[in-house]
N, C-alpha and C positions, 0 to 999 in steps of 0.2 A: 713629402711622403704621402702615398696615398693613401685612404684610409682601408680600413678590411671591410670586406662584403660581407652582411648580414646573411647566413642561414635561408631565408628566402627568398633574398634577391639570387644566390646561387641555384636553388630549385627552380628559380621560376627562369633561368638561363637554360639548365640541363632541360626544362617543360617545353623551352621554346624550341630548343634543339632537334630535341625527342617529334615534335609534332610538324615543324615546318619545314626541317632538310632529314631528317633519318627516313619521316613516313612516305614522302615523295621519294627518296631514294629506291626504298623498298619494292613500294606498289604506287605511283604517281598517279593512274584511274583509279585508284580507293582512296586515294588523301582528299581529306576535307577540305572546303574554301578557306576557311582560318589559317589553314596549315600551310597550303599549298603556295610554293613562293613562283617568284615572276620566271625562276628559271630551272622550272620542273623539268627533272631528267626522262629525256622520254620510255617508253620501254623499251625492255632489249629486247631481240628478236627470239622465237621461239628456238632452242635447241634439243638435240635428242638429250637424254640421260635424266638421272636423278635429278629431281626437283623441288623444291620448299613447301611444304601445303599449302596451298589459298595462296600463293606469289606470283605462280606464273615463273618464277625465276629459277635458274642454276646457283645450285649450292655455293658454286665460285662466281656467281655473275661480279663483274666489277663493281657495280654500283651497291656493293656490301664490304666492300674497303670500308667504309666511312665508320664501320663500328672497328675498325683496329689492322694493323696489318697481320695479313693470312688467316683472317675471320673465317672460319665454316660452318655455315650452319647445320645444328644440327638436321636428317631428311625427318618429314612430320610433323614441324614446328611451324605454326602461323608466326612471321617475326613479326607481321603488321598488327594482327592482335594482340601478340605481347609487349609491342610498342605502345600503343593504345592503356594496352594496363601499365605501365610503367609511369606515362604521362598523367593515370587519374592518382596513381598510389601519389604520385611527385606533387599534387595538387592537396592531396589529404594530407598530405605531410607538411605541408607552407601553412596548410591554415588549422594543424595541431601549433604549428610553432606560433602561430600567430596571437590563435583565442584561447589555446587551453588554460594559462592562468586567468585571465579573467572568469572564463566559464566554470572553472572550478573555484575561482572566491567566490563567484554569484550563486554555484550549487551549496557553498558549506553557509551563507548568509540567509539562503531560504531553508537550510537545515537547520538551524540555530533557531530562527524563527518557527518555525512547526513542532520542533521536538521542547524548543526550551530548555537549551542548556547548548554549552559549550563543547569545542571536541575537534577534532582534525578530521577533515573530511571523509578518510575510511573510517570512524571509529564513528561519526554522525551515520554514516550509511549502514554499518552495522546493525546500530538501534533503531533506524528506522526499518531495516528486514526482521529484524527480532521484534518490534511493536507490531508490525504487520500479521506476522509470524503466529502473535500470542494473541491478538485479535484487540489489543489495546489501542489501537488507530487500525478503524475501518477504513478500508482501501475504495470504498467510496464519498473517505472525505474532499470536501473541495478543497479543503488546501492541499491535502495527498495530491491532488488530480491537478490541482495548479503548480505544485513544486515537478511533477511528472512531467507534467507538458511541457514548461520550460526547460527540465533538463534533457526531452527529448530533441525539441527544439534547436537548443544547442551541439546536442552530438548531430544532427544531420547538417548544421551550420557549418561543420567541420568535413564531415563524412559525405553527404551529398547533398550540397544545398539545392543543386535542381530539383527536386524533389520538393523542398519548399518551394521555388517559384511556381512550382508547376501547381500545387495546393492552393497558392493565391489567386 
C-alpha cells in the first residue's frame, strides 16, 4: 500500500504545475527559466475577437484546455498574473504548514521569558500589547526588540523569505 502524501508534498506538485506547464501554456514568452519546460507550447497565432489581457490569447485558445474542459476565461483577466499569485500563495502555504508550530513554540518560549509567567500564546500576546499599552515594558526594551525581531523574522520565513535573502 502506498503511503499518503503529505500536505506539502502535494502543494509543492500543484507549485510545480502551476509554474512549469500552466505558465508556458498560457504566455510561453513570459514564463520563467525555472518554469519553462523543454517542450514549451509555442504561441498561437494572432486572431481577430476578444482576448485575455496581458496573453496575447483567445478566450478559447486551445492551450487553456489544461485548466479543465470548456475553461473560459474570464475578458480582462491576467491568467498569467493570477497564475504567478497562485504559485507564491501555494509557496506560503507549504512553509505555514511546515514552520508554524515550531515558530509559534519559539514565539510563546521568548514570551514566557520576557513577560515571566505562563500562558498560551494569544493570552502571552495580549499582555504583552497591554504592558506596552500601559507603559509597563518600554517598547524600546532590548528584549521587546529582540523577541520583535525574531518574531518578524519568522513571519517573513514563511511569508517571504526573499526578502530575507535579499537583507543579507
Amino acid at each position: 500500500m502506498a503511503s499518503k502524501p503529505l500536505a506539502t508534498e502535494l502543494l509543492d506538485v500543484v507549485r510545480e504545475f502551476l509554474g512549469r506547464d500552466l505558465l508556458a501554456a498560457i504566455s510561453p514568452e513570459r514564463a520563467e527559466a525555472p518554469f519553462l519546460g523543454a517542450e514549451a507550447h509555442p504561441p498561437s497565432p494572432r486572431e481577430p475577437g476578444p482576448r485575455i489581457s496581458g496573453l496575447g490569447l483567445q478566450a478559447s485558445d486551445p492551450r487553456l484546455q489544461v485548466l479543465g474542459p470548456g475553461f473560459q476565461a474570464p475578458r480582462g483577466i491576467d491568467l498569467w498574473f493570477q497564475c504567478k499569485i497562485a504559485i507564491n500563495l501555494l509557496g506560503i502555504a507549504g512553509r505555514e504548514l511546515e514552520l508554524r508550530q515550531q515558530f509559534e513554540t519559539a514565539e510563546r518560549l521568548r514570551l514566557i521569558d520576557l513577560l515571566g509567567k505562563s500562558g498560551s500564546l494569544d493570552s502571552l500576546n495580549r499582555e504583552l500589547c497591554q504592558l506596552i499599552r500601559n507603559g509597563a515594558l518600554r517598547d524600546d526594551s532590548p528584549e521587546l526588540i529582540r523577541h520583535l525581531r525574531a518574531s518578524l523574522t519568522e513571519a517573513l520565513r514563511i511569508n517571504n523569505p526573499k526578502w530575507l535573502d535579499d537583507a543579507q
